[in-house]
C-alpha positions as CSV (number, residue, x, y, z in Angstrom):
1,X,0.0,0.0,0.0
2,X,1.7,3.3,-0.9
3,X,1.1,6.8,1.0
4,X,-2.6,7.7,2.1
5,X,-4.2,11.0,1.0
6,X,-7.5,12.6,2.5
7,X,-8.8,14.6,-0.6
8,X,-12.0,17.0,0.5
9,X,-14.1,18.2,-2.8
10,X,-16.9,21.3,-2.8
11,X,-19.4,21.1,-6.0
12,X,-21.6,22.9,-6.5
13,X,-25.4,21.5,-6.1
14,X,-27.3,25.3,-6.4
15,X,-28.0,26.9,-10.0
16,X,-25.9,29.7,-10.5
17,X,-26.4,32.3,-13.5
18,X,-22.9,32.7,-14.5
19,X,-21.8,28.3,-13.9
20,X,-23.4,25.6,-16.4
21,X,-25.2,23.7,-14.2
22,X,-24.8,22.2,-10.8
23,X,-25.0,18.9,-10.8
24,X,-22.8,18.3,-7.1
25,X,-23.2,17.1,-3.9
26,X,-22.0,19.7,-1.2
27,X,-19.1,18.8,0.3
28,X,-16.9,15.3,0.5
29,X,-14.1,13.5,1.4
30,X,-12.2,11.1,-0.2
31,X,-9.4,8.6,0.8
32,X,-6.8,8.4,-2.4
33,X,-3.9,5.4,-2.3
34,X,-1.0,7.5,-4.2
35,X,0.6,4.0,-5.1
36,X,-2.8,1.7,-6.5
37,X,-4.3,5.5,-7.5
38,X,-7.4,3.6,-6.0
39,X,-9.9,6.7,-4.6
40,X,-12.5,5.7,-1.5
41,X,-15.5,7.9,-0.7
42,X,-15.4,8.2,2.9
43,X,-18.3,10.6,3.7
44,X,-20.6,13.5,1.9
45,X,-22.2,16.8,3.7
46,X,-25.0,17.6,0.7
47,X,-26.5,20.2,3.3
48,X,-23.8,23.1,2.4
49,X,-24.8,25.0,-0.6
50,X,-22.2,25.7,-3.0
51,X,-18.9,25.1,-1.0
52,X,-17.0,26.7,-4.5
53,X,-14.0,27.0,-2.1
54,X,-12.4,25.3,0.7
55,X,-9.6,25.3,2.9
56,X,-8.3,22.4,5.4
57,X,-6.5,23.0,8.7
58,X,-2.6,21.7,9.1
59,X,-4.1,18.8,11.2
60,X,-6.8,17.6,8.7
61,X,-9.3,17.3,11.3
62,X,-11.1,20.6,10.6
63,X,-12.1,22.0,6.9
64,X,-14.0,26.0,6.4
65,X,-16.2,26.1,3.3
66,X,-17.7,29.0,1.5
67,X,-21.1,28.8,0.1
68,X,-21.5,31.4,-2.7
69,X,-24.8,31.6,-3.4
70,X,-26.1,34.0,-6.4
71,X,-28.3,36.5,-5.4
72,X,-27.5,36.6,-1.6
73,X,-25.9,39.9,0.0
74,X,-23.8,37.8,2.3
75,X,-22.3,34.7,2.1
76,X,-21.8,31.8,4.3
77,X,-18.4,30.0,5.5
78,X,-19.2,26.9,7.9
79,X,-16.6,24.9,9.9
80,X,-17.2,21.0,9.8
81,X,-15.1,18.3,11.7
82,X,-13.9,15.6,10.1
83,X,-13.2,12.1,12.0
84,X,-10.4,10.4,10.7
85,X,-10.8,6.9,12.4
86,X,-14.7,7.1,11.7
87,X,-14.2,8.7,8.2
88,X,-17.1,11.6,9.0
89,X,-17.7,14.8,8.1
90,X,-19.8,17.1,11.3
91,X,-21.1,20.3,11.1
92,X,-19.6,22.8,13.7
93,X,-20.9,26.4,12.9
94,X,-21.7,28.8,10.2
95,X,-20.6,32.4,10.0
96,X,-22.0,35.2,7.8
97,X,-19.1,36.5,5.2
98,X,-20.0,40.1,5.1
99,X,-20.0,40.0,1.2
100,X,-21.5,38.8,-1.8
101,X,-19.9,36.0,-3.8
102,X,-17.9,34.9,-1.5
103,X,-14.8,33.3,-3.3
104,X,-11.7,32.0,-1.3
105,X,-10.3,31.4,2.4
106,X,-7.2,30.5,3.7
107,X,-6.3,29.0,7.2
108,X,-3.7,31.3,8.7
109,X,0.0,29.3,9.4
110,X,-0.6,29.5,12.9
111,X,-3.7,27.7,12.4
112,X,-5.4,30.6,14.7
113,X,-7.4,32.6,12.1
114,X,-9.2,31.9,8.9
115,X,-8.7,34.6,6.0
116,X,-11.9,35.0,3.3
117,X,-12.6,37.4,0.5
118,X,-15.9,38.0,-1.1
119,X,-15.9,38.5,-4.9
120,X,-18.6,40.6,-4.2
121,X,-21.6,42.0,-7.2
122,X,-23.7,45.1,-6.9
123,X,-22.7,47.4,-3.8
124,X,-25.4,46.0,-1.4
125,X,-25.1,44.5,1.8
126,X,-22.1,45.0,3.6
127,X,-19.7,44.6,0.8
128,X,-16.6,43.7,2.9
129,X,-13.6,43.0,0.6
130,X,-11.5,40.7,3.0
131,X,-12.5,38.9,6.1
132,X,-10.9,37.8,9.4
133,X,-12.4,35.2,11.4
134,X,-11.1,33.6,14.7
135,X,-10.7,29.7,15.1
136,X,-11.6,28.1,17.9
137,X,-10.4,25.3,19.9
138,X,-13.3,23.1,19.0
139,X,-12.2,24.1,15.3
140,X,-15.3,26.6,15.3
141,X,-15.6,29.7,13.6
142,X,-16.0,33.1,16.2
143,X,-17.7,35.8,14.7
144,X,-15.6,38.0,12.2
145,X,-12.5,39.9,13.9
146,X,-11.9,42.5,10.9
147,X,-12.9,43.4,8.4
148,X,-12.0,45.6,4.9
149,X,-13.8,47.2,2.1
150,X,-12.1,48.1,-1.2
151,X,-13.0,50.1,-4.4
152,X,-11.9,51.1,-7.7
153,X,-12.3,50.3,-11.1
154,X,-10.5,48.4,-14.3
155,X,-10.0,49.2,-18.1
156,X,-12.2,46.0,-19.0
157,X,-15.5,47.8,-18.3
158,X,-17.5,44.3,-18.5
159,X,-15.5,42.1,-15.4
160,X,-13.9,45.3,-14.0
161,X,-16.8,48.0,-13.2
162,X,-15.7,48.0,-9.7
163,X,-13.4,45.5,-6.9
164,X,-13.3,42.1,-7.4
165,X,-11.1,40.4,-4.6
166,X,-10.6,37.3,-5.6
167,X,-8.1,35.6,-3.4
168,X,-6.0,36.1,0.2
169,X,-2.5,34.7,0.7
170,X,-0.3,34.5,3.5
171,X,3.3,35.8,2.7
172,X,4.8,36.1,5.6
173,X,3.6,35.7,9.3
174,X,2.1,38.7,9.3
175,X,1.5,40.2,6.2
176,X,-1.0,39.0,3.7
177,X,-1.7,39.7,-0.1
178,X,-5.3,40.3,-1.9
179,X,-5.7,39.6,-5.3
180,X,-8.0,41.9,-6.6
181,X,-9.2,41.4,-10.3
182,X,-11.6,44.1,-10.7
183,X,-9.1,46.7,-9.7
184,X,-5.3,45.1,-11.7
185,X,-4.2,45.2,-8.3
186,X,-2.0,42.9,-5.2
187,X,-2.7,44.7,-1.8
188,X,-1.0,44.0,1.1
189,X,-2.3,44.3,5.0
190,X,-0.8,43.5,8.1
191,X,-2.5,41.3,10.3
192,X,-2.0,41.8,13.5
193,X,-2.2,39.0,16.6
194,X,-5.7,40.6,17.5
195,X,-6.6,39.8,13.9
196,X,-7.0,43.6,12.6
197,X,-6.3,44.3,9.4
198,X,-3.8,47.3,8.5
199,X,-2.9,48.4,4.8
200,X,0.2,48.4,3.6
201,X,0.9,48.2,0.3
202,X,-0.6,48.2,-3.5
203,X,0.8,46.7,-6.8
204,X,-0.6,47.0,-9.7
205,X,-0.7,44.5,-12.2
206,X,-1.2,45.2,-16.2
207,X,-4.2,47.0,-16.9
208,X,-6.5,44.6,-17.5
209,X,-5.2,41.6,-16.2
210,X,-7.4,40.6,-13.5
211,X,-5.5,39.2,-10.6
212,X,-7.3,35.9,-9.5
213,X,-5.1,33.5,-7.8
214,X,-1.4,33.2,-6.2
215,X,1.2,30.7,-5.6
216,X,3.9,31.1,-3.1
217,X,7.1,30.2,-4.0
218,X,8.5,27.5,-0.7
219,X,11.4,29.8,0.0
220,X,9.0,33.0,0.3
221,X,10.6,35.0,-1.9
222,X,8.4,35.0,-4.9
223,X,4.8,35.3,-5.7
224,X,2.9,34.0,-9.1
225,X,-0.1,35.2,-10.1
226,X,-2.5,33.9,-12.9
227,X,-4.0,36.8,-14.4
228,X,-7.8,35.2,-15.6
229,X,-8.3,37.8,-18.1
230,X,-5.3,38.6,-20.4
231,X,-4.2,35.0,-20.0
232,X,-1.0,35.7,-17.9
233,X,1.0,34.2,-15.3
234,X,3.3,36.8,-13.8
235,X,6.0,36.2,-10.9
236,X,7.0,39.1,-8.2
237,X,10.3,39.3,-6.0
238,X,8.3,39.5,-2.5
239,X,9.3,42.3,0.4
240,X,8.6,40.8,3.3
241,X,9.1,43.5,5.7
242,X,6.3,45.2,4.7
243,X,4.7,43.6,1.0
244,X,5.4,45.4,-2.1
245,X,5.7,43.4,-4.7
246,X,8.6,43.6,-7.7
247,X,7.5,42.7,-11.1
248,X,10.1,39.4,-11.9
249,X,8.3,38.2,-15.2
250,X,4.9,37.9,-17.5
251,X,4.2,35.1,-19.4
252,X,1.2,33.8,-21.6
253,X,-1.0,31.3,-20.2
254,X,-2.3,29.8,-23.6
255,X,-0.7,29.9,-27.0
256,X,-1.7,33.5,-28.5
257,X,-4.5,32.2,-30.7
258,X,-6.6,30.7,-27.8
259,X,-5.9,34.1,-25.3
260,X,-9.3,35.6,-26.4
261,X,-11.6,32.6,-25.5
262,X,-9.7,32.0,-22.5
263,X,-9.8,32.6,-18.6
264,X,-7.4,31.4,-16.4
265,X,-7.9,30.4,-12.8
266,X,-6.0,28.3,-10.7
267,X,-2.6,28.4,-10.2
268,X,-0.4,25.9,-7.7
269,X,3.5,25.5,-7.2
270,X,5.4,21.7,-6.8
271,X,6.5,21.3,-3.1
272,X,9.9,21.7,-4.3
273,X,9.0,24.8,-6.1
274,X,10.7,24.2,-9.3
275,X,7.2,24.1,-11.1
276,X,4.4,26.3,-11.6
277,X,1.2,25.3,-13.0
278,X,-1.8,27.1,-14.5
279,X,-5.5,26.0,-14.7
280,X,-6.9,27.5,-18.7
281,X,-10.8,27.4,-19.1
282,X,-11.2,27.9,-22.5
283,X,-8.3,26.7,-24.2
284,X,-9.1,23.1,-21.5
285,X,-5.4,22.8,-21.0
286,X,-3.2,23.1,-17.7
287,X,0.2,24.9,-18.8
288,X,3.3,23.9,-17.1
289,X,6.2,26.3,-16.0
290,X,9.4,26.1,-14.7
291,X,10.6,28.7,-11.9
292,X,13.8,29.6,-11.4
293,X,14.8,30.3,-7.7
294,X,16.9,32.8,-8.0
295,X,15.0,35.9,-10.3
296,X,11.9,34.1,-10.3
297,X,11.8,33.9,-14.3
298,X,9.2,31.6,-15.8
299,X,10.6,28.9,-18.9
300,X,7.6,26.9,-20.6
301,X,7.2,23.5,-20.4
302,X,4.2,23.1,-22.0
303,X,0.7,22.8,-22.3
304,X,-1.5,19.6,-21.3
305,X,-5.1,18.5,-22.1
306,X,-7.0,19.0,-18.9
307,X,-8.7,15.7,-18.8
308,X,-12.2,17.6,-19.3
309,X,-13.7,20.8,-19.4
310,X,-13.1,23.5,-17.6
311,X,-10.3,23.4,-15.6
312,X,-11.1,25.4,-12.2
313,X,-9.5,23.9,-9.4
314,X,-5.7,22.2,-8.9
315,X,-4.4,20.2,-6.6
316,X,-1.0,18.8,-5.9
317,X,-0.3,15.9,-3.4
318,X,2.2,16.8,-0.6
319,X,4.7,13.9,-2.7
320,X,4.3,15.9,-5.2
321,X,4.1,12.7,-7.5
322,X,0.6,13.5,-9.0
323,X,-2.4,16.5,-9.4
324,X,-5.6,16.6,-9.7
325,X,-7.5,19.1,-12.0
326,X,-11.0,20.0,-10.9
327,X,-13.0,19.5,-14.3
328,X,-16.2,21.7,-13.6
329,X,-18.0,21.1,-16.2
330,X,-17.0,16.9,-17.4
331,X,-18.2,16.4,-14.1
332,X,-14.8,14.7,-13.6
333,X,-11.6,15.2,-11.0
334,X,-8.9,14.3,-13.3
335,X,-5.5,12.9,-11.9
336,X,-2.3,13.2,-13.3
337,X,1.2,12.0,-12.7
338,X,3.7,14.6,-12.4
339,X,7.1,14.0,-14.2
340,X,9.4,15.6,-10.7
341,X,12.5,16.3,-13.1
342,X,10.9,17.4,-16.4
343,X,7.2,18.8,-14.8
344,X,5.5,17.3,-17.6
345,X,2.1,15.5,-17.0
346,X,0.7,12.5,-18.0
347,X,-2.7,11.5,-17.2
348,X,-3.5,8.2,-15.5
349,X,-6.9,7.6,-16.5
350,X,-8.3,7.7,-13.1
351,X,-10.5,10.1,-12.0
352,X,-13.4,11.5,-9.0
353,X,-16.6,11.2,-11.0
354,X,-18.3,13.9,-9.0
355,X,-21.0,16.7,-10.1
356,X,-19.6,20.1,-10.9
357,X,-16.1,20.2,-8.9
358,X,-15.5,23.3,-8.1
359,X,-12.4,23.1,-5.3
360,X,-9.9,20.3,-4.2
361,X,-7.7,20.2,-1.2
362,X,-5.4,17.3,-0.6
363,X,-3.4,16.4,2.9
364,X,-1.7,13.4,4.4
């Protein structure tokens, strides 16, 4: 038997205007055998709606999903247990997110806060940007700590008529970086041990690009972003004294004639941080970089079928040996092997068959 993986999914099982369909079942966990590649449903929650994102906590005993529901001025992020001898998922608690669209969290390193930001449509409702929640001992959620709002505009009048945070990301133990699409900007804050939120810093990205996701490099001194609207994956030298960012390198996502039907989203870097890779909806494909350690430069490897369509979500094991590609609309988990020299990708054939997979999270 080779090493044991708990893989959590959130599809989404609520119609939304702007998804094709939603055929999931909440939230699940799965037990994968890296060696056999044999996956084991171990237990379902089909009572959250729309866990589109989800985070697990360093002990994999305790997992915080949003539920972005269209329509809704707030969303939701609820704290579940999960049993690892009894192979259950429990409900702890449910917090209100202050925002609409609620689109990513991050458990803090210290495992003593939980980081969300809210997508947000319309200016409604409280129309918090970035969220800070306490954890309790029980793995519970308190009621938010801090809170911050941000505005502003982007060139591409249709996705960037006002902020669009899109994603939080601890760079340091006390500085974190939001990813803000609507407005071609990374903005830092210092979080402080009460859990405020101070600002720091702001770098702009290319006008245009829309910031989604980022990827920290293991030795902390880079950041890579993929842009989801020009089709870009950029790196940044990191100051971690107090966050700006230092432009390293811009690359294309997708070869140049698929840019326009394209939008990027995920992006995820190999344990050993030689390799970045991309998710391209659009274009179906996962493109493969390799990073250099020491200017952060970006060389191609290449691009590779996604397994499906609609690539939303990646995942690497903690090995590092394979990664799983959230297929959103095949209805399909694909999972590849992962060359650890080369970076290149092959995939195995074997797959989650789940409904609409919209997020994947993978621990020992």
């Amino acid at each position: 038997m080779g090493m044991q993986f708990l893989v959590f999914v959130g599809t989404l099982n609520r119609e939304a205007p702007y998804f094709q369909g939603a055929r999931g079942e909440g939230l699940s966990a799965y037990r994968f055998d890296e060696e056999t590649l044999a996956i084991e449903k171990l237990a379902n929650a089909p009572e959250i709606e729309n866990p589109t994102f989800l985070s697990v906590a360093a002990g994999g005993n305790h997992i915080y999903a949003n539920s972005e529901v269209f329509g809704w001025k707030e969303g939701l992020v609820t704290a579940f247990r999960f049993d690892r001898d009894a192979g259950t998922l429990t409900y702890i608690n449910t917090q209100p997110t202050l925002g609409s669209i609620t689109a990513q969290n991050t458990v803090t390193r210290d495992d003593r806060r939980l980081l969300l930001v809210n997508y947000a449509m319309g200016s409604s409702g409280p129309d918090q940007a970035v969220v800070v929640y306490g954890l309790r001992d029980d793995g519970g959620l308190t009621p938010p700590l801090a809170s911050a709002a941000r505005t502003g505009t982007g060139p591409n009048n249709e996705r960037q008529e006002r902020s669009h945070a899109h994603s939080v990301t601890q760079i340091a133990e006390d500085i974190v970086i939001v990813a803000d699409l609507g407005t071609d900007s990374l903005a830092s804050y210092r979080l402080t041990r009460e859990g405020a939120l101070e600002p720091l810093t702001e770098t702009k990205t290319a006008p245009g690009s829309g910031p989604r996701h980022v990827a920290l490099h293991p030795n902390g001194r880079f950041l890579f972003v993929m842009n989801e609207l020009d089709s870009t994956v950029a790196s940044y030298a990191i100051n971690a004294a107090d966050g700006p960012l230092t432009l390293c390198d811009v690359q294309p996502a997708v070869p140049a004639e698929a840019r326009s039907q394209n939008h990027c989203a995920d992006i995820q870097i190999s344990p050993d941080g030689r390799f970045v890779y991309g998710s391209n909806r659009g274009h179906d494909s996962i493109v493969a970089f390799e990073a250099d350690p020491e200017d952060g430069k970006l060389s191609l490897v290449n691009f590779f079928p996604c397994g499906g369509i609609t690539p939303r979500n990646l995942a690497l094991t903690p090995s590092g040996w394979h990664l799983f590609c959230a297929n959103q609309n095949s209805d399909r988990i694909s999972i590849f092997e992962r060359n650890i020299a080369t970076g290149a990708l092959s995939d195995t054939g074997h797959a989650i068959e789940v409904g609409t997979p919209m997020c994947v999270r993978i621990i020992r």
